[in-house]
VEXTORFI-145739 format. One record per residue (C-alpha): residue in one letter; x, y, z. Coordinates in Angstrom, 2 decimals. Example, Ala and Ser with C-alpha at 12.3 -4.5 7.8 and 13.67 -1.06 7.14 Angstrom:
2
res=A&u=12.30&v=-4.50&w=7.80
res=S&u=13.67&v=-1.06&w=7.14
***
This chain:
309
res=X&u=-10.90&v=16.54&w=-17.32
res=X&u=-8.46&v=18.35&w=-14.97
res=X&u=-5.75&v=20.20&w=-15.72
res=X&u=-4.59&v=20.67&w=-11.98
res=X&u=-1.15&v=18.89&w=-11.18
res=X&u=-0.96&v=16.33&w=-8.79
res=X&u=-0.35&v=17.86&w=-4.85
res=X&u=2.30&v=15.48&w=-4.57
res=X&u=5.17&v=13.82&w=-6.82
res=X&u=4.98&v=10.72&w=-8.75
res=X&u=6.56&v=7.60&w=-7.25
res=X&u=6.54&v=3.86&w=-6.69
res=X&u=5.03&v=3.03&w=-3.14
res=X&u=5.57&v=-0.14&w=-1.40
res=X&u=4.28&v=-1.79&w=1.97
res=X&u=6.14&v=-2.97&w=4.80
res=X&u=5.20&v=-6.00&w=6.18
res=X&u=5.34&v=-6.80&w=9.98
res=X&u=6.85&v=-10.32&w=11.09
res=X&u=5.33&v=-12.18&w=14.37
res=X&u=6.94&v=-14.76&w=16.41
res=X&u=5.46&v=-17.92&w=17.51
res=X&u=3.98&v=-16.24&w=20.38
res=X&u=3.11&v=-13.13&w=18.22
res=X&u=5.75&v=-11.02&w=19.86
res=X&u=7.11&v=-8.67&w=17.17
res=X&u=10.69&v=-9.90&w=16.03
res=X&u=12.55&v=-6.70&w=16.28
res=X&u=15.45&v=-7.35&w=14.50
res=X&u=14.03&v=-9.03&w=11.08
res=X&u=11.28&v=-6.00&w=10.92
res=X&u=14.58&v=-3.74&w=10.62
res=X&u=16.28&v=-5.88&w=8.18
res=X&u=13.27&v=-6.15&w=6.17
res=X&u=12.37&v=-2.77&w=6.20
res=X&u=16.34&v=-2.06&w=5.07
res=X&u=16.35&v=-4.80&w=2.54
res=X&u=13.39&v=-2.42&w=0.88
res=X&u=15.00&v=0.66&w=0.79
res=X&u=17.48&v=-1.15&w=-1.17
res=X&u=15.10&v=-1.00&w=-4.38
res=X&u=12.81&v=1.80&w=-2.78
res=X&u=12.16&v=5.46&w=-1.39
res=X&u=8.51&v=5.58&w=-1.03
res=X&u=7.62&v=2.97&w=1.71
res=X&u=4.79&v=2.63&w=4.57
res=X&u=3.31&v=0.68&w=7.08
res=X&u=0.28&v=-0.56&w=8.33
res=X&u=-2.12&v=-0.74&w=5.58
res=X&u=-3.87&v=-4.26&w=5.32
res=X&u=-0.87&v=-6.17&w=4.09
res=X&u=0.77&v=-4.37&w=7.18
res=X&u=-1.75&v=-5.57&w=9.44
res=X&u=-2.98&v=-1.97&w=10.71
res=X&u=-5.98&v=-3.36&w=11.66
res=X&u=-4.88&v=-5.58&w=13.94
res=X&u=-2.18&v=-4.36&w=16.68
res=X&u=-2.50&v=-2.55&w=20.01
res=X&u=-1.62&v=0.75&w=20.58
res=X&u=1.31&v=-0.81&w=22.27
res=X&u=2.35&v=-2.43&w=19.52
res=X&u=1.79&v=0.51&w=16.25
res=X&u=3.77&v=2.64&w=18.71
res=X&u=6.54&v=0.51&w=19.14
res=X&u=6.52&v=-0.15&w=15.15
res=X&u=6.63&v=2.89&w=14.65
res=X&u=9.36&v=3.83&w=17.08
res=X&u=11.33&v=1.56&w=14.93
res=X&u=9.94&v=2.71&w=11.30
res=X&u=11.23&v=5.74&w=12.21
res=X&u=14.85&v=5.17&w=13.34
res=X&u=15.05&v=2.95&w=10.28
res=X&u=14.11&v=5.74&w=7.64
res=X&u=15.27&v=8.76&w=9.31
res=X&u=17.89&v=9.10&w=6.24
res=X&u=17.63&v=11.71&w=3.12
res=X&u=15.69&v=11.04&w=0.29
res=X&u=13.49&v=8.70&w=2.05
res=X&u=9.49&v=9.24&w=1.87
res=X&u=8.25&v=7.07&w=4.82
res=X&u=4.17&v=7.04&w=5.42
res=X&u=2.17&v=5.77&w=8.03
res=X&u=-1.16&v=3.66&w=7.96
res=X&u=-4.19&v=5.24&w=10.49
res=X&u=-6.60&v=2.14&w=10.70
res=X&u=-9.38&v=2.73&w=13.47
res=X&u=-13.19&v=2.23&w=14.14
res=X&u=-13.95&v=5.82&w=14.83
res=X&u=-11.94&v=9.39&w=14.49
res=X&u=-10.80&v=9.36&w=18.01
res=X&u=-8.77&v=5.88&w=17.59
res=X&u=-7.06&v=7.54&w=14.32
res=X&u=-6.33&v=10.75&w=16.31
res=X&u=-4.68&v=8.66&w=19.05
res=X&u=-2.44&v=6.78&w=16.19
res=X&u=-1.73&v=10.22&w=14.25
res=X&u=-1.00&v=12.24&w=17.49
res=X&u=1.81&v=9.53&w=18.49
res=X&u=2.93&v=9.05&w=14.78
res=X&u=3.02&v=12.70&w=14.36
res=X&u=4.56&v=13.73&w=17.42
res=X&u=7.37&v=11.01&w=16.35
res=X&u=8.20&v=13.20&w=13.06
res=X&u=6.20&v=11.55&w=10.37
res=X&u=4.44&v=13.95&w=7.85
res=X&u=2.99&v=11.61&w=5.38
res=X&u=-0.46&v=9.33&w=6.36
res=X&u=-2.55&v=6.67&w=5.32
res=X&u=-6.31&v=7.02&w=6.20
res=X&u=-8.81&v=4.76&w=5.54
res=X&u=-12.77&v=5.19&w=6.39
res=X&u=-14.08&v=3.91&w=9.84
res=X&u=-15.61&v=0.50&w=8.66
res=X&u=-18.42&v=0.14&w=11.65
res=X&u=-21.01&v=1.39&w=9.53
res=X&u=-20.80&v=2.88&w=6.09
res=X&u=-20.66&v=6.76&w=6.27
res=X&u=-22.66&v=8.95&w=4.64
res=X&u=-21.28&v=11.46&w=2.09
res=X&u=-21.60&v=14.24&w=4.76
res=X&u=-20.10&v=11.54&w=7.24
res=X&u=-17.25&v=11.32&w=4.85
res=X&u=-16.11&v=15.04&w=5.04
res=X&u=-16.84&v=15.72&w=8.47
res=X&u=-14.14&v=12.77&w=8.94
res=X&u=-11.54&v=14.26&w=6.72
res=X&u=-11.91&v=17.71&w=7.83
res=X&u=-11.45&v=16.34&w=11.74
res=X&u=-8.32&v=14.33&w=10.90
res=X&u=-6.39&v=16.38&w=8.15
res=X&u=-7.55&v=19.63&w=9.28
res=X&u=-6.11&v=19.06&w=12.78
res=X&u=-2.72&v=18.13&w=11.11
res=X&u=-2.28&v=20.91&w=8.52
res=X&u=1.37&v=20.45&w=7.84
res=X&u=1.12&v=16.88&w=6.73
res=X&u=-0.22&v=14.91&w=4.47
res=X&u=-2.68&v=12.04&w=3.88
res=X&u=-3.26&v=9.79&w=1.14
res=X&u=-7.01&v=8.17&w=1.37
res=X&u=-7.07&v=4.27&w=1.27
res=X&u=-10.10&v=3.74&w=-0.15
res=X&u=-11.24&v=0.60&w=-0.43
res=X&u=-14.74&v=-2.11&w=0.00
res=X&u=-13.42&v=-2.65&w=3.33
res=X&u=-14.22&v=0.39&w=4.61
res=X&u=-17.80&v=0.19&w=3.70
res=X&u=-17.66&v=2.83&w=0.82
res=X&u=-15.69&v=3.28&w=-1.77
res=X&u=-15.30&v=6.62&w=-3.06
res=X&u=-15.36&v=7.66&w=-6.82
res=X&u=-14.37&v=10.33&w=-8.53
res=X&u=-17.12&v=12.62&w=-8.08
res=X&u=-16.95&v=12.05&w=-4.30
res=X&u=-13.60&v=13.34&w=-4.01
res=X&u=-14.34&v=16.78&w=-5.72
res=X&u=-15.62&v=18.54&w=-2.53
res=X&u=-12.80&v=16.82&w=-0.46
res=X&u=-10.09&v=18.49&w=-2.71
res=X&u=-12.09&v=21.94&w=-2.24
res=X&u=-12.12&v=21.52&w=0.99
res=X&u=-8.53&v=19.70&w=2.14
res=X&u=-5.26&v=21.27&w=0.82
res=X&u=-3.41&v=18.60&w=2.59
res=X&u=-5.67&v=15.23&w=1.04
res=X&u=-2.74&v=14.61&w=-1.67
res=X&u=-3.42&v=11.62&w=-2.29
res=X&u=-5.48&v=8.22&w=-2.96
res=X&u=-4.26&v=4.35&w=-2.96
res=X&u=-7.28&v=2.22&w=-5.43
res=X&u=-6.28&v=-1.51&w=-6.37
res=X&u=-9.87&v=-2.16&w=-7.85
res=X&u=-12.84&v=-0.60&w=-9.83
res=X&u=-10.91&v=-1.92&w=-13.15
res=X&u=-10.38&v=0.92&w=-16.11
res=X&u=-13.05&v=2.99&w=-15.27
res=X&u=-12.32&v=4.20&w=-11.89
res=X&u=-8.55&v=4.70&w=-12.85
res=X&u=-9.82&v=6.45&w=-15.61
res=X&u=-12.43&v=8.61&w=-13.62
res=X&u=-10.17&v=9.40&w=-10.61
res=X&u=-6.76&v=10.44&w=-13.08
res=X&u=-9.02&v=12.60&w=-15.39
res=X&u=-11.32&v=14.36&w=-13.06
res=X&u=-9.57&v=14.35&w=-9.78
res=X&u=-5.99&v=15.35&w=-10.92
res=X&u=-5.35&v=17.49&w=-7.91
res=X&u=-4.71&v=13.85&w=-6.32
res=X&u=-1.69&v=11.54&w=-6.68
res=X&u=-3.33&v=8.20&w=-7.90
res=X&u=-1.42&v=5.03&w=-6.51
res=X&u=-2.86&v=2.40&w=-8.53
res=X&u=-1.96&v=-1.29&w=-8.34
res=X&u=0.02&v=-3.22&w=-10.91
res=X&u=-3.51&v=-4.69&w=-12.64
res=X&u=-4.65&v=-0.91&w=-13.24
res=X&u=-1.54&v=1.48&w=-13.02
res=X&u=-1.52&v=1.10&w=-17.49
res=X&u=-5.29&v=2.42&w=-17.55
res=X&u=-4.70&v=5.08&w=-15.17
res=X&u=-1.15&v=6.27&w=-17.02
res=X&u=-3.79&v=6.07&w=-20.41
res=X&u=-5.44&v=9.44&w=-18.99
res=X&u=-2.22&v=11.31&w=-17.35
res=X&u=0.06&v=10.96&w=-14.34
res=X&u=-0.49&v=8.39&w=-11.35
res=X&u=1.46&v=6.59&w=-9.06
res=X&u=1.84&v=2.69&w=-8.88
res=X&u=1.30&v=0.64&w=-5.66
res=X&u=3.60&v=-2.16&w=-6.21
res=X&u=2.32&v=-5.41&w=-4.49
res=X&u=5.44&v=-7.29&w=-5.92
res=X&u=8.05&v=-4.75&w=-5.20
res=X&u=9.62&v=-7.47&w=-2.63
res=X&u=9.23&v=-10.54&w=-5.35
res=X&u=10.31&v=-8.54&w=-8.18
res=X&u=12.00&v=-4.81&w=-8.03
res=X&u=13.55&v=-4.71&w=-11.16
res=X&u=10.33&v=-5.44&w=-13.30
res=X&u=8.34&v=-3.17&w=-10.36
res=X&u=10.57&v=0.16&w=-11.94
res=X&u=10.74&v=-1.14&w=-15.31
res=X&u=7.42&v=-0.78&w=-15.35
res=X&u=7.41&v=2.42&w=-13.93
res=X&u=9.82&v=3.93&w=-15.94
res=X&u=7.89&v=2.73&w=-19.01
res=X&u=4.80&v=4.76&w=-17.35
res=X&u=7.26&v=7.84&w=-17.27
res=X&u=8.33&v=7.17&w=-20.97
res=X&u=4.92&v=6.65&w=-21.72
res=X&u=5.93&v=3.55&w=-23.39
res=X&u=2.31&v=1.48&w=-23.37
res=X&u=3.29&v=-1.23&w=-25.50
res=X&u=5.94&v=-2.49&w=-22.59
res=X&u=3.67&v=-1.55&w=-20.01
res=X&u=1.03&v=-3.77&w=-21.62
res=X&u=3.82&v=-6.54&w=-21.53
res=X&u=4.59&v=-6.02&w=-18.04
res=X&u=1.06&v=-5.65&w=-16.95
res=X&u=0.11&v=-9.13&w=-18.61
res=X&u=3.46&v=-10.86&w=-16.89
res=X&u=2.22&v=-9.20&w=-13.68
res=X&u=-1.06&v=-11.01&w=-13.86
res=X&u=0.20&v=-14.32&w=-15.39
res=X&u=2.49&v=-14.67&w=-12.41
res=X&u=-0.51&v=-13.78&w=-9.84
res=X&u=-2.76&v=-16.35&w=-11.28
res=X&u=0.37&v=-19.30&w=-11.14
res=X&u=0.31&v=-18.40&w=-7.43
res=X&u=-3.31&v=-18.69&w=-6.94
res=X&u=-3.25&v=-21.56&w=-8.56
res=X&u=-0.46&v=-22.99&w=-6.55
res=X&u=-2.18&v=-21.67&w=-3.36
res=X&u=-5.48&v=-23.80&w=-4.16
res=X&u=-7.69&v=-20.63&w=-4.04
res=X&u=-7.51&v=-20.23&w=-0.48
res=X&u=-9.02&v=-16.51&w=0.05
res=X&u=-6.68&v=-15.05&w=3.09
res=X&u=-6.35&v=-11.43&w=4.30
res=X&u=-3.88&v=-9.48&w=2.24
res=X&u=-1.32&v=-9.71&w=5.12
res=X&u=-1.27&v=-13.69&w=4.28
res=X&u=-0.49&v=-13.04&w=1.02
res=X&u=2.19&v=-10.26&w=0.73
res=X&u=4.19&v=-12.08&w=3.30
res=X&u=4.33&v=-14.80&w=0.99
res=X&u=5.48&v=-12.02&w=-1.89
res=X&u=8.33&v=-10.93&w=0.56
res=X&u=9.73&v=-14.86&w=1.86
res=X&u=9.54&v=-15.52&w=-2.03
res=X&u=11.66&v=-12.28&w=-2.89
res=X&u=14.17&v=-13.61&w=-1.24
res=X&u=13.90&v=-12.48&w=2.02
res=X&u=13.46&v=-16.18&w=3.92
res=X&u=13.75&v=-14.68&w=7.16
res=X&u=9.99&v=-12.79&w=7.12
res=X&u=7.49&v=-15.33&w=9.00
res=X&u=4.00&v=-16.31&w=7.16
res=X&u=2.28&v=-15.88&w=10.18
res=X&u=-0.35&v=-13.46&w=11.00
res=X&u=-1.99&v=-11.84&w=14.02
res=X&u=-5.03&v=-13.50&w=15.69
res=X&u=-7.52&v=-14.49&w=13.90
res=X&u=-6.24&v=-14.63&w=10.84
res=X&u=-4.15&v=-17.36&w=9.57
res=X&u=-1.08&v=-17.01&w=7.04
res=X&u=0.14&v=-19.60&w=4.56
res=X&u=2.23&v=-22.70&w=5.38
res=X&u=6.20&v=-23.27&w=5.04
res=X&u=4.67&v=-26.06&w=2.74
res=X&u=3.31&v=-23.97&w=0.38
res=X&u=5.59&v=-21.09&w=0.19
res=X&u=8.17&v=-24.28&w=-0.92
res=X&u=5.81&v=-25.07&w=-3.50
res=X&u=5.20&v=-21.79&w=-4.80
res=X&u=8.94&v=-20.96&w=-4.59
res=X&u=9.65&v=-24.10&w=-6.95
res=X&u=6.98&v=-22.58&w=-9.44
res=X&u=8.73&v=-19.34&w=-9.78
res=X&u=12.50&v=-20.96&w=-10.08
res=X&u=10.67&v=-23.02&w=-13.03
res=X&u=8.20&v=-20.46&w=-14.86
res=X&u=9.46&v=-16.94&w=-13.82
res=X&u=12.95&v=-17.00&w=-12.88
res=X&u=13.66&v=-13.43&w=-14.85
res=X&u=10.92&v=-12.09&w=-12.36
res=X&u=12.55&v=-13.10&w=-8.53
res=X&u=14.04&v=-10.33&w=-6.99
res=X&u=17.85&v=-9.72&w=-7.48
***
């Protein structure tokens, strides 16, 4: 176990989704009112992970997003990031370089997915995007996507290496990568997701990635703040609503399996922000109006103390 502080501070960090029109043309004006109506519950905000679709635009496009991003959080006291999603180090360069250059600080990298890298594939990658951006910062998205997902031991000679790797985001490997990655790796922020933020707080600070911080804010912090408190009994309670409310929708959605995009746009239109469309970049498809009805008429019914307010 570690007894090195975390490079950066604790937080709640939430995604930004991006809406499309009918003929996938971004809609300007409800991207800015959505990304407002977050900063209402929330400091710590990004774009263009998977739920943000980073995968999917044009250069055109993530510059233009992030044109916007920018004007939108330029205030104090607000943390914005910046998803780097590319086939090769070149393509995240480009993104970084224009992102950069823009006045972020704080990035999202995941791995090139091509091909799976090797372990000495892995560094060389890190050292030639966070070494040529000393001053800022870069939280790994590590995920199966990618190709690899790193563990704890493979994030030891990144640390040694990479003053400026602060940070990871890790939604899966259950209790025993939360565990792994908060006790051995404590140089890193941990950003877990609400189904293993409790295992990870078990071992010592981490951060939660809140999935439902557009459906449900208040019970988003609550939980947080019971993390802080170290209050595990009300964590427990909040982690089982969490996951009783996830499996209602997935049972209301008929087990389709969709990108995440498809998904957390549904989380957003159901928070109470109507105006965010379901649909998605070619070639995935989103959810229907149809089921986002039926899904809002299970949470009026079942979880009405958990809707946004």
């Amino acid at each position: 176990m570690t007894d090195a502080r975390p490079r950066c501070p604790q937080a709640i960090l939430v995604s930004c989704e991006i809406p499309w029109g009918e003929d996938k043309t971004l809609l300007e004006d409800v991207f800015r009112r959505s990304v407002r109506a977050t900063l209402e519950h929330f400091n710590h905000l990004y774009i263009f992970g998977t739920a943000g679709e980073g995968y999917a635009v044009n250069q055109a496009q993530f510059q233009r997003i992030v044109d916007i991003f920018h004007e939108e959080t330029r205030g104090e006291g607000i943390y914005p990031m910046v998803g780097l999603i590319g086939l090769s180090t070149p393509i995240v360069l480009e993104k970084l370089q224009y992102a950069y250059d823009r006045g972020f600080r704080r990035f999202q990298v995941s791995l090139p997915a091509w091909g799976a890298l090797t372990d000495a594939e892995v560094m060389t990658f890190f050292r030639d995007v966070c070494g040529a951006f000393p001053t800022a910062q870069f939280l790994h998205y590590n995920l199966p996507r990618a190709g690899r997902v790193l563990e704890a031991r493979h994030y030891r000679p990144l640390v040694d290496a990479l003053p400026n790797l602060v940070a990871t985001k890790n939604t899966g490997g259950g209790h025993k990568r939360a565990a792994e990655l908060v006790s051995q790796v404590g140089e890193l922020q941990h950003f877990l997701g609400e189904g293993n933020f409790l295992q990870g707080c078990m071992y010592g600070e981490c951060s939660l990635l809140a999935s439902f911080g557009s459906l449900s804010p208040q019970k988003v912090k609550a939980y947080f703040a019971a993390a802080q408190a170290q209050d595990f009994p009300l964590m427990l309670r909040l982690q089982r609503g969490f996951h009783d409310m996830l499996a209602a929708l997935f049972t209301a959605l008929a087990g389709e399996g969709k990108i995440d995009g498809a998904y957390d746009k549904m989380w957003v239109k159901l928070g109470g922000f109507e105006d965010m469309p379901l649909r998605l970049l070619s070639p995935y498809h989103g959810f229907s109006e149809e089921q986002f009805r039926s899904c809002k008429r299970l949470l009026r019914r079942d979880y009405a103390e958990w809707l946004a307010d």
